[in-house]
Structures are given as C-alpha cells and as structure tokens.
C-alpha positions as YAML, in Angstrom:
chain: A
units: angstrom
residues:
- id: 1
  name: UNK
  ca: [-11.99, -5.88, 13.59]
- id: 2
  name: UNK
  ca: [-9.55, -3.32, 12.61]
- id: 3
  name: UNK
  ca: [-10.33, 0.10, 11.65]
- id: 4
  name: UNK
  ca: [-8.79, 2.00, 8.20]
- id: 5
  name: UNK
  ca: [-6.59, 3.71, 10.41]
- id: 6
  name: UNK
  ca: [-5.41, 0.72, 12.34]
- id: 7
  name: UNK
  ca: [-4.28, -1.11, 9.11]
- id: 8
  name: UNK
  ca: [-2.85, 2.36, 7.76]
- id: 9
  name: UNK
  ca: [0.13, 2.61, 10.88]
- id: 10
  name: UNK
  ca: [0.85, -0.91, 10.02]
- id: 11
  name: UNK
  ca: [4.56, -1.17, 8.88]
- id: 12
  name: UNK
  ca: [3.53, -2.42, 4.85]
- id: 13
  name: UNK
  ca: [6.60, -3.04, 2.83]
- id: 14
  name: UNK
  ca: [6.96, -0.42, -0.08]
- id: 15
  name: UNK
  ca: [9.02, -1.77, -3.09]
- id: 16
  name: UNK
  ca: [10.53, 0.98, -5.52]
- id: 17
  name: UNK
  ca: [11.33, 0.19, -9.25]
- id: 18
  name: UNK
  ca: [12.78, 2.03, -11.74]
- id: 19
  name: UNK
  ca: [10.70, 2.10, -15.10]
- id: 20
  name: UNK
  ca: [11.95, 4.06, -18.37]
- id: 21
  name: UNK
  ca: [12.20, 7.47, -16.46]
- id: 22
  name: UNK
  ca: [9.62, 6.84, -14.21]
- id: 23
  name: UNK
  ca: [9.09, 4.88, -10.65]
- id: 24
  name: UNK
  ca: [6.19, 1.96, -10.11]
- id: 25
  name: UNK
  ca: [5.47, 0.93, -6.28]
- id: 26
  name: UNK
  ca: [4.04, -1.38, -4.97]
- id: 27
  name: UNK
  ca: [2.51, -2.63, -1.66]
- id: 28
  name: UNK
  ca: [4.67, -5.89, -1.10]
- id: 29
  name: UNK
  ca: [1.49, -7.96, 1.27]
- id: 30
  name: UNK
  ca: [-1.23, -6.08, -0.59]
- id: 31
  name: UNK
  ca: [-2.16, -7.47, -3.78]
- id: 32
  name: UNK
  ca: [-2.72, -5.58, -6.92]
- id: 33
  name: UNK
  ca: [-1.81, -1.77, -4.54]
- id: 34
  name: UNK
  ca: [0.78, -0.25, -7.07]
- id: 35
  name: UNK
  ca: [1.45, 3.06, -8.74]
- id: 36
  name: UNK
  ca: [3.36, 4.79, -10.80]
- id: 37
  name: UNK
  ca: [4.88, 7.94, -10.96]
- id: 38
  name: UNK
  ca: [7.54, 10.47, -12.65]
- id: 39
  name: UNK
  ca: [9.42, 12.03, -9.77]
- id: 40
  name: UNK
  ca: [10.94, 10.62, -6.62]
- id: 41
  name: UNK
  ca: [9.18, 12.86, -4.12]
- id: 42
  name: UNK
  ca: [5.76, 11.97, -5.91]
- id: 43
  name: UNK
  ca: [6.69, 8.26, -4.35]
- id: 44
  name: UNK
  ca: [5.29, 8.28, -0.50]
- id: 45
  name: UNK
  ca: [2.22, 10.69, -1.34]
- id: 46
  name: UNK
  ca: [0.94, 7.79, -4.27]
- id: 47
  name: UNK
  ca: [1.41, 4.64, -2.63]
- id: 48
  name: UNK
  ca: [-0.25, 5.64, 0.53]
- id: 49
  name: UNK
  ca: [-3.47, 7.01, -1.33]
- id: 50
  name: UNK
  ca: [-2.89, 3.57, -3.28]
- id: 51
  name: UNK
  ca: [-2.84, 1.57, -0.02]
- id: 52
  name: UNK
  ca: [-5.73, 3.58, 1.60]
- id: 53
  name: UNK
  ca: [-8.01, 2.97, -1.40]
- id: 54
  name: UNK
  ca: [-7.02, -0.70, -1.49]
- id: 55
  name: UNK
  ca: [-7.62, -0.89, 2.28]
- id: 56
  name: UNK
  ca: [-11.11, 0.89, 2.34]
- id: 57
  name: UNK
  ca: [-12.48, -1.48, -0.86]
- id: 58
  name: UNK
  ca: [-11.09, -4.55, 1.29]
- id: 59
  name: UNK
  ca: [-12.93, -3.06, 4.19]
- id: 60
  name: UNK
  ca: [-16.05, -2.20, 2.75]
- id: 61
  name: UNK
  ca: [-16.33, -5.92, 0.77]
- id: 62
  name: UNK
  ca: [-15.20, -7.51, 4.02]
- id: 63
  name: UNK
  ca: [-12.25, -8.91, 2.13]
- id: 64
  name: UNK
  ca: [-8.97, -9.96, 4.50]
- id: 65
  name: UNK
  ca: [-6.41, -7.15, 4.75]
- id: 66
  name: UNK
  ca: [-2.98, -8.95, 4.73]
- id: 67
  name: UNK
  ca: [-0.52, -7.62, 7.42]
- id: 68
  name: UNK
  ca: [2.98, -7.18, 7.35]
- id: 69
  name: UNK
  ca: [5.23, -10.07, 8.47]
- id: 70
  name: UNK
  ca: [6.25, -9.99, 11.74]
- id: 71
  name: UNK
  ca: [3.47, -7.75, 13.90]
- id: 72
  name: UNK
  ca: [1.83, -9.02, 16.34]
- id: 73
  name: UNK
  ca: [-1.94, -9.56, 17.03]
...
C-alpha cells in the first residue's frame, strides 16, 4: 500500500478555470478535489492542501486513490 507521500509525488493533472474574477481547480483523476481561489499565485498552494486532504480521507476510509494515467506500478 502506498503511503500519503507516495500518492502526493504522483504527477495528478491540475485543471485551471477562470470563474467571474476568480480561479476554480480541480484534481482531474481525483473526484470531488477542487478549489477556488482569487489570485493566480494562490493556485498551487490550494489544490495541493485540496489533494492532500482528499488523499488522507481516502486513506484513512481505505477508499482507492486513483492515479494519474500513464505511471507505472
């Protein structure tokens, strides 16, 4: 089993959208790991608390933790 930190180096895909002044991201494989935020530089500090909350609940509930497309086992 993989640990927090294992799953955290993986290479997630990060989708950026533009919303009325503002920017909501997303975690492409992880459902439901999103944010939203006011200022570009706010972007990479959000969604990686985002995905490391979403990845510690999975963990903790022994839920599967999709992984990117394309790494290898």
């Amino acid at each position: 089993m993989k640990s927090l930190n294992d799953y955290l180096a993986l290479p997630y895909t990060i989708e950026v959208i533009p919303d009325e002044g503002a920017w909501f991201v997303q975690v492409k494989e992880l459902p439901g790991c999103m944010t939203e935020v006011d200022e570009w530089d706010e972007i990479l500090p959000a969604i990686e608390d985002a995905k490391r909350l979403w990845i510690e609940l999975a963990l903790e509930r022994q839920r599967p933790i999709p992984e990117p497309v394309g790494v290898v086992k």
